[in-house]
Each structure stands twice: as structure tokens, then as C-alpha cells.
Residue, then its C-alpha position, 0 to 999 in steps of 0.5 A: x500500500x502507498x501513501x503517495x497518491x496517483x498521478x491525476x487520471x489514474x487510480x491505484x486499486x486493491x483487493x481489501x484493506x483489513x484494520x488493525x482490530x476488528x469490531x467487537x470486545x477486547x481485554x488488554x493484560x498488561x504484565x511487568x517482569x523485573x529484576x534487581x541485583x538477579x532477583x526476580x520483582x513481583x509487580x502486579x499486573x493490570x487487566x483492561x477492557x475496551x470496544x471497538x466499535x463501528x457501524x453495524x446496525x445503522x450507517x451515517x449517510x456522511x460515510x457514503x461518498x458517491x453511488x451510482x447509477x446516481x439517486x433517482x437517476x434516468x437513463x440507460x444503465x443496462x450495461x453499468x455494474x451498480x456499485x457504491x463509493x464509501x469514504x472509509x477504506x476498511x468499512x466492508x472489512x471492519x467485521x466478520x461475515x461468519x466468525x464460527x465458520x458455519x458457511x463452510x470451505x467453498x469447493x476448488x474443481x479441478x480448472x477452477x481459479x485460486x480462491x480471492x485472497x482476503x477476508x470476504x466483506x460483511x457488507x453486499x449491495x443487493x439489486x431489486x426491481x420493482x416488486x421485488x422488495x419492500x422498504x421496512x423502516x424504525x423496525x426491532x432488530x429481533x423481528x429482522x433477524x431469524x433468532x439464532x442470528x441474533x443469539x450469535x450477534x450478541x442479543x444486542x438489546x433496544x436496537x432499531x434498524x431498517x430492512x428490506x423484505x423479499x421472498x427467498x426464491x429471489x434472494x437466493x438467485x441474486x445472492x452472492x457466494x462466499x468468493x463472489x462476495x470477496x472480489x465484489x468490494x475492494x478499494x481505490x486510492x485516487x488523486x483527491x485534486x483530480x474529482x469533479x467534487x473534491x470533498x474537504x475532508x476526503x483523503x482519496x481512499x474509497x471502499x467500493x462495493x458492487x452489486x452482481x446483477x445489473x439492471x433491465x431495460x426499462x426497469x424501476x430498480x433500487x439498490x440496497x446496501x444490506x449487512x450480511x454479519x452472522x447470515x450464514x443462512x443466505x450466503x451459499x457457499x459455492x456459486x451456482x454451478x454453470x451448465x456446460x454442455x457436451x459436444x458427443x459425436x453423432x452416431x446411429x440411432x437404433x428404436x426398438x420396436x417396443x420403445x416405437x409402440x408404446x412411446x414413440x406412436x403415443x400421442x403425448x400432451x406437454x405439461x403446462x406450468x402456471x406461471x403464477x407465482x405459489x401463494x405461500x411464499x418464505x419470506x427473508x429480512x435483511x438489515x439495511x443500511x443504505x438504499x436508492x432508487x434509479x430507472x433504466x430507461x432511455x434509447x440508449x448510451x451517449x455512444x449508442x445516440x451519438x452512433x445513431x445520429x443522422x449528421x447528413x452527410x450525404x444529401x441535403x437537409x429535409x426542410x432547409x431555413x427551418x428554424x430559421x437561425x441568425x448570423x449570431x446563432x439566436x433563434x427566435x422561441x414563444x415565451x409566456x411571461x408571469x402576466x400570462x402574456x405570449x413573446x417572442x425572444x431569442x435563444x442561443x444554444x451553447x454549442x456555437x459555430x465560432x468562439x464566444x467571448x464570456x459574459x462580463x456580469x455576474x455573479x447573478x443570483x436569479x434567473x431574470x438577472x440573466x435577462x437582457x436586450x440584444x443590441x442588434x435587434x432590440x429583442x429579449x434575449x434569454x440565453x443566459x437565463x436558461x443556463x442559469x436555470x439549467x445549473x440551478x437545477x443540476x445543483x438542486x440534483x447534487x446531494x453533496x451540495x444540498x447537504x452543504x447549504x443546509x449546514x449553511x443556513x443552519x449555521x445561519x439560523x445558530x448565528x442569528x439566534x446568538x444575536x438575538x438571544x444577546x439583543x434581548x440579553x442586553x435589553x431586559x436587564x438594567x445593567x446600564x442602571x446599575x454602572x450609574x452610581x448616581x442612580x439607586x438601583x435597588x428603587x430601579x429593581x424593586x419597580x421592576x419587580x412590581x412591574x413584572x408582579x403586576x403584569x404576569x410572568x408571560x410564557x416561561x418557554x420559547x422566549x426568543x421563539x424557538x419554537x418558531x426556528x422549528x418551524x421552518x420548512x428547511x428544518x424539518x426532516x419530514x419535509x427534507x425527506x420528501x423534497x429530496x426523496x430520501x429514505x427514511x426521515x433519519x437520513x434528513x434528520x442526519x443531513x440537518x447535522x441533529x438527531x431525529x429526536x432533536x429537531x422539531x422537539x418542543x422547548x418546555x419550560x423548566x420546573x420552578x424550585x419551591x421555596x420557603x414563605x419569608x416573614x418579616x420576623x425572620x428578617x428582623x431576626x437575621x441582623x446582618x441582612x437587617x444591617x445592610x436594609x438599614x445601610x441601603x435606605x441610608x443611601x437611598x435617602x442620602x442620593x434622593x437629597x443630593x438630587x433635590x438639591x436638600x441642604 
């Protein structure tokens, strides 16, 4: 393994990187031998006891560095492997796929090539279509697993996961085997300067795991990335055996008389299966960690429609001066305006026949900034503005920057609520009152207190409107999971940098401390709280004659 990254435009990829430890409960002994002057010291040892502790039930959608085909995405990806990008290089080795061994050896035939050396990941990425599968979320890890799954996990208490819910016929014929899942994951060093999105956190290293089937033409799929810990029940141990067939040299072929009465001269009817599936079906639960949903539609690749284009190279256009294009390459398009009011403005497409000069406004912040009058024939022309709203949109499809500006506008929203919470600080206590040491400022609390005794405490909570911030369409999980499409409204609530239980959760006031009832004789009992009442109207009397001008 090299620490020096690849130059750009390449990638170094291996097999595996396993860590030093995997997850789970270790003891640490630690023992001390000694020897003074040739005699042996007994010192006491130690015993200590540590987790090593990783994901295993739940993933952090921040440990998710890319996917593809890309989240929602349409297109033609009949011929791309699914796979997913993590920002951890030893994640799908951090735990044992079947630590007692009950998967068994796979089976060496004699052609067959050298096992995968390395551990086999504990992590697969499972391919579903369309009702296939069914998303399971918020459930008990005891109601997913099989019991004897979760005896050998530990019987981990309070653990709540997501999961994924199929039949066992479909399971068992996309299911890899114990070696497949072992050349499935592996991982790439890349050069963090030479991505499209270079994260400022991201080293360059990245597990990847693949999935083994690729999706159907015009098929809605999803993608799972499932945790196959202690399910020595569904990994098979051998693949599936190919069937080869057997070229056998043609010879004759004798029927025996009695063969060709009573089965060649029958009339035979052929069997006819149901194609209906059997309505009692096994069902099979896998824990989830991570999904996402594609399509795979579309004519073709951008080979195959670059390929298939007709570019006219023999003859001559069908409709020649159709549509009709101006020497500056504008076109001239209907647009219906926010009035409801039908113009006429020009277009230019990006693909120019001759060098552009780059526009020298901006940076723009709405589509209609991007609007201007074209000099030469005083029409509108919104080219820019589609550019504009084209990259809005590609943007608004990114999730890595939908996750940067709301930790944007949530530092926003942190950094005014500061500010508030110091105006209105600085606002209702009378601090300036009490530097002025020309003015008393017990009178200035006494007439403050029986000011707030006269009117009521007011709302004890949300004071400085909490509750209002809460309330904010930007903050809300559910909405971030519908607006995004996201899986579960803990993804959302991840993306907003809080908990699930955090965000939206009702600020109550606190519980006010009881106190003893005071009498005036317990205060003229107290002579040192006495003294400084007397010592305190002295003043009081002493400032209220100095400003009345008493002799």
C-alpha cells in the first residue's frame, strides 16, 4: 500500500484493506517482569477492557461518498455494474461475515481459479426491481433477524434498524457466494485534486462495493446496501454451478420396436406450468443500511445516440431555413411571461459555430438577472437565463451540495439566534442602571419587580421563539425527506447535522424550585441582612437629597 497518491487520471486499486482490530470486545493484560541485583520483582499486573466499535446496525449517510447509477437517476444503465463509493477504506472489512465458520470451505474443481485472497466483506449491495422488495423502516432488530442470528450477534438489546423484505426464491438467485462476495468490494486510492467534487475532508481512499446483477431495460430498480454479519443462512457457499454442455459425436440411432409402440406412436400432451407465482411464499429480512432508487430507461448510451445520429452527410437537409437561425446563432422561441402574456425572444444554444467571448456580469443570483436586450435587434434575449436555470437545477440534483447549504443556513439560523438571544440579553436587564452610581438601583429593581408582579410572568418557554426556528420548512426532516426523496426521515434528520429526536422537539419550560414563605420576623431576626436594609435606605435617602438639591 502507498501513501503517495496517483498521478491525476489514474487510480491505484486493491483487493481489501483489513484494520488493525476488528469490531467487537477486547481485554488488554498488561504484565511487568523485573529484576534487581538477579532477583526476580513481583509487580502486579493490570487487566483492561475496551470496544471497538463501528457501524453495524445503522450507517451515517456522511460515510457514503458517491453511488451510482446516481439517486433517482434516468437513463440507460443496462450495461453499468451498480456499485457504491464509501469514504472509509476498511468499512466492508471492519467485521466478520461468519466468525464460527458455519458457511463452510467453498469447493476448488479441478480448472477452477485460486480462491480471492482476503477476508470476504460483511457488507453486499443487493439489486431489486420493482416488486421485488419492500422498504421496512424504525423496525426491532429481533423481528429482522431469524433468532439464532441474533443469539450469535450478541442479543444486542433496544436496537432499531431498517430492512428490506423479499421472498427467498429471489434472494437466493441474486445472492452472492462466499468468493463472489470477496472480489465484489475492494478499494481505490485516487488523486483527491483530480474529482469533479473534491470533498474537504476526503483523503482519496474509497471502499467500493458492487452489486452482481445489473439492471433491465426499462426497469424501476433500487439498490440496497444490506449487512450480511452472522447470515450464514443466505450466503451459499459455492456459486451456482454453470451448465456446460457436451459436444458427443453423432452416431446411429437404433428404436426398438417396443420403445416405437408404446412411446414413440403415443400421442403425448406437454405439461403446462402456471406461471403464477405459489401463494405461500418464505419470506427473508435483511438489515439495511443504505438504499436508492434509479430507472433504466432511455434509447440508449451517449455512444449508442451519438452512433445513431443522422449528421447528413450525404444529401441535403429535409426542410432547409427551418428554424430559421441568425448570423449570431439566436433563434427566435414563444415565451409566456408571469402576466400570462405570449413573446417572442431569442435563444442561443451553447454549442456555437465560432468562439464566444464570456459574459462580463455576474455573479447573478436569479434567473431574470440573466435577462437582457440584444443590441442588434432590440429583442429579449434569454440565453443566459436558461443556463442559469439549467445549473440551478443540476445543483438542486447534487446531494453533496444540498447537504452543504443546509449546514449553511443552519449555521445561519445558530448565528442569528446568538444575536438575538444577546439583543434581548442586553435589553431586559438594567445593567446600564446599575454602572450609574448616581442612580439607586435597588428603587430601579424593586419597580421592576412590581412591574413584572403586576403584569404576569408571560410564557416561561420559547422566549426568543424557538419554537418558531422549528418551524421552518428547511428544518424539518419530514419535509427534507420528501423534497429530496430520501429514505427514511433519519437520513434528513442526519443531513440537518441533529438527531431525529432533536429537531422539531418542543422547548418546555423548566420546573420552578419551591421555596420557603419569608416573614418579616425572620428578617428582623437575621441582623446582618437587617444591617445592610438599614445601610441601603441610608443611601437611598442620602442620593434622593443630593438630587433635590436638600441642604
Amino acid at each position: 500500500m502507498s501513501d503517495t497518491p496517483p498521478p491525476p487520471g489514474q487510480m491505484y486499486l486493491y483487493d481489501n484493506i483489513t484494520p488493525p482490530l476488528l469490531d467487537g470486545s477486547y481485554r488488554f493484560n498488561v504484565s511487568t517482569d523485573t529484576t534487581i541485583d538477579g532477583t526476580d520483582q513481583n509487580l502486579p499486573g493490570a487487566t483492561n477492557y475496551f470496544n471497538v466499535e463501528g457501524p453495524r446496525f445503522t450507517l451515517t449517510p456522511s460515510l457514503v461518498a458517491g453511488v451510482f447509477p446516481p439517486r433517482n437517476g434516468h437513463g440507460s444503465f443496462q450495461e453499468n455494474v451498480p456499485h457504491i463509493a464509501l469514504s472509509r477504506r476498511t468499512l466492508p472489512w471492519e467485521r466478520a461475515l461468519d466468525p464460527s465458520g458455519l458457511i463452510g470451505t467453498p469447493t476448488v474443481k479441478q480448472g477452477d481459479p485460486p480462491r480471492p485472497v482476503g477476508p470476504a466483506p460483511w457488507l453486499a449491495l443487493l439489486l431489486f426491481e420493482e416488486g421485488e422488495y419492500t422498504i421496512l423502516q424504525n423496525q426491532k432488530l429481533e423481528d429482522v433477524v431469524p433468532s439464532a442470528v441474533y443469539k450469535r450477534l450478541g442479543s444486542p438489546p433496544n436496537i432499531n434498524c431498517d430492512a428490506v423484505k423479499t421472498t427467498h426464491s429471489v434472494l437466493s438467485g441474486i445472492m452472492p457466494s462466499l468468493d463472489e462476495l470477496t472480489v465484489l468490494s475492494h478499494v481505490r486510492q485516487v488523486n483527491k485534486d483530480d474529482r469533479e467534487l473534491s470533498a474537504g475532508s476526503s483523503d482519496g481512499w474509497f471502499s467500493v462495493v458492487m452489486s452482481n446483477r445489473v439492471a433491465a431495460p426499462n426497469s424501476k430498480c433500487c439498490a440496497c446496501l444490506v449487512s450480511l454479519e452472522e447470515r450464514s443462512d443466505l450466503v451459499p457457499k459455492d456459486p451456482p454451478a454453470d451448465f456446460i454442455p457436451i459436444l458427443v459425436e453423432p452416431g446411429p440411432i437404433v428404436l426398438h420396436p417396443l420403445a416405437a409402440t408404446n412411446f414413440s406412436a403415443q400421442s403425448r400432451t406437454p405439461i403446462v406450468f402456471p406461471k403464477e407465482p405459489f401463494p405461500f411464499q418464505i419470506t427473508v429480512s435483511l438489515v439495511l443500511l443504505y438504499s436508492w432508487k434509479f430507472e433504466c430507461i432511455g434509447p440508449g448510451s451517449f455512444r449508442d445516440l451519438m452512433q445513431g445520429l443522422d449528421v447528413a452527410m450525404f444529401g441535403t437537409v429535409a426542410d432547409p431555413g427551418h428554424p430559421p437561425v441568425a448570423d449570431t446563432g439566436h433563434i427566435k422561441i414563444a415565451l409566456g411571461d408571469r402576466a400570462g402574456v405570449d413573446e417572442t425572444v431569442l435563444y442561443r444554444s451553447p454549442l456555437a459555430p465560432f468562439q464566444l467571448t464570456r459574459d462580463p456580469l455576474g455573479p447573478y443570483h436569479s434567473a431574470d438577472q440573466c435577462r437582457r436586450v440584444a443590441p442588434e435587434t432590440g429583442a429579449e434575449d434569454i440565453t443566459y437565463a436558461c443556463a442559469f436555470e439549467v445549473g440551478r437545477l443540476l445543483a438542486a440534483a447534487d446531494a453533496r451540495l444540498a447537504q452543504e447549504l443546509m449546514r449553511w443556513r443552519r449555521e445561519g439560523y445558530r448565528q442569528s439566534a446568538r444575536a438575538d438571544t444577546f439583543s434581548a440579553v442586553s435589553e431586559t436587564l438594567p445593567l446600564v442602571q446599575a454602572i450609574d452610581v448616581h442612580t439607586p438601583a435597588i428603587p430601579v429593581v424593586a419597580a421592576g419587580a412590581t412591574t413584572s408582579m403586576l403584569t404576569g410572568r408571560g410564557p416561561a418557554a420559547d422566549r426568543f421563539g424557538v419554537d418558531y426556528l422549528n418551524q421552518v420548512i428547511g428544518l424539518q426532516p419530514a419535509a427534507l425527506q420528501d423534497a429530496w426523496q430520501l429514505s427514511s426521515a433519519a437520513e434528513a434528520a442526519a443531513i440537518l447535522g441533529a438527531d431525529a429526536g432533536t429537531l422539531g422537539a418542543t422547548v418546555t419550560a423548566p420546573a420552578a424550585t419551591p421555596r420557603a414563605a419569608t416573614t418579616i420576623d425572620a428578617v428582623a431576626a437575621n441582623s446582618s441582612a437587617l444591617t445592610n436594609l438599614n445601610a441601603a435606605r441610608d443611601r437611598i435617602i442620602a442620593n434622593t437629597a443630593q438630587k433635590v438639591g436638600t441642604p
